[in-house]
N, C-alpha and C positions, 0 to 999 in steps of 0.2 A: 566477551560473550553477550553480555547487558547491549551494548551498541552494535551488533550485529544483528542482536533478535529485534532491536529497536527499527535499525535499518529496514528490517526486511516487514514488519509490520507497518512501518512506511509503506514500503513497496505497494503492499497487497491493500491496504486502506487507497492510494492513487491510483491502483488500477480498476479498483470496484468506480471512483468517484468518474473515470475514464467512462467507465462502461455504462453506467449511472445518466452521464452526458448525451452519449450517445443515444441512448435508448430515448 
């Protein structure tokens, strides 16, 4: 569960820094 919830606030931390770029 630990490396799943880890995974996925990955995720969502690369997508802001994505969007972040973009903008």
């Amino acid at each position: 569960n630990n490396e799943l919830g880890g995974e996925v606030i990955t995720n969502e931390r690369v997508i802001c820094r994505m969007a972040y770029l973009q903008m």
